[in-house]
N, C-alpha and C positions, 0 to 999 in steps of 0.2 A: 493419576494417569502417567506420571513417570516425571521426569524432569519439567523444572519453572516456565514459563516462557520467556523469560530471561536470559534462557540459555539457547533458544533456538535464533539462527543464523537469520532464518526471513524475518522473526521481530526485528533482532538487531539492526538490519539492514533497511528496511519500510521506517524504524527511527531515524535514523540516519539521513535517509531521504528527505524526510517532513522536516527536518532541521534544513537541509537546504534547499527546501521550498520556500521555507520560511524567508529565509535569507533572501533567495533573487528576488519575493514580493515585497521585503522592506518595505521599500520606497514605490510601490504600485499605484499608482491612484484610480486605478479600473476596481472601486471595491466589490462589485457584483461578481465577476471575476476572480477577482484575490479571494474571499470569502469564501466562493464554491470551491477551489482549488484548496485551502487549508485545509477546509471540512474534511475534504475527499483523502488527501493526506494526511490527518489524522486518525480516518475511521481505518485504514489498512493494520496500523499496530493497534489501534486498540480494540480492532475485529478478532484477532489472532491471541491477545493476551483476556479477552472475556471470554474466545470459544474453549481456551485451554483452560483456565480455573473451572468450567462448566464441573466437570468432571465426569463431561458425556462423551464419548464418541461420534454420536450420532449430533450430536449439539456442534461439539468443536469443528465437525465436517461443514457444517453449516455452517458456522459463523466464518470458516478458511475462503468458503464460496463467496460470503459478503463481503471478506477482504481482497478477494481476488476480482470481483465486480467494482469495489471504489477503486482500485488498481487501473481497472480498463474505464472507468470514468477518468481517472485522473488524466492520463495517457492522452482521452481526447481531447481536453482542458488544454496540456501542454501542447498540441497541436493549435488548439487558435491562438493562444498566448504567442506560439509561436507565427501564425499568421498576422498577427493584427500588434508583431513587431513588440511584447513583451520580452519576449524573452529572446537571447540570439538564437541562431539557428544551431551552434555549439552545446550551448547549455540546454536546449529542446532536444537534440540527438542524444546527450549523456544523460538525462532524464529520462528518455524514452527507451534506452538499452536498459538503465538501472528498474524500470517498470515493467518491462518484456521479462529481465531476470527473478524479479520478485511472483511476477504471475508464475512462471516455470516451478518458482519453489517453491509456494504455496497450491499449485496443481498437485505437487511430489510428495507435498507432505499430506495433503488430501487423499492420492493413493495411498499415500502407505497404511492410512487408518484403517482401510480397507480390510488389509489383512489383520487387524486387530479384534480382539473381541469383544462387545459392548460390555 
């Protein structure tokens, strides 16, 4: 289907991300919490790097939507973390733009398949 998912910008970035999820729940001790928040961060790169090897379009569209739904799970994840005083309210707002931007470009790269042919 054309280039790796390696080389696309919302992997790299939804990586990126989950490494510092990783990071501020270190030290969490809310594991019911920290656990559903990994998960949710891990399934966005590896929704996006399973829908692309598919070698479907119709597949890879699909799996950009399951990445772009644990995206807006995660998002609300970081709002109670940020309630219930996890996380600051700095690193919940830089969290919450970097997930607002990752949805945008996993919407854009969902359009664009659009115009492609199965």
């Amino acid at each position: 289907m054309g280039a790796s998912f390696e080389d696309l910008e919302v992997w790299k970035k939804s990586c990126r991300l989950t490494v510092k999820i990783y990071n501020l729940l270190r030290d969490c001790r809310d594991y019911g919490l920290k656990d559903q928040m990994l998960r949710s961060s891990v399934s966005i790169p590896s929704n996006i790097s399973e829908g692309s090897e598919r070698n479907s379009i119709p597949d890879f569209g699909r799996f950009l939507n399951i990445a772009k739904g644990s995206a807006a799970e995660l998002r609300t994840q970081v709002y109670i973390a940020q309630d219930v005083k996890i996380f600051s309210n700095s690193d919940a707002t830089e969290l919450i733009q970097e997930l607002k931007s990752i949805s945008k470009m996993l919407q854009a790269l969902h359009n664009s398949l659009k115009n492609r042919k199965p």
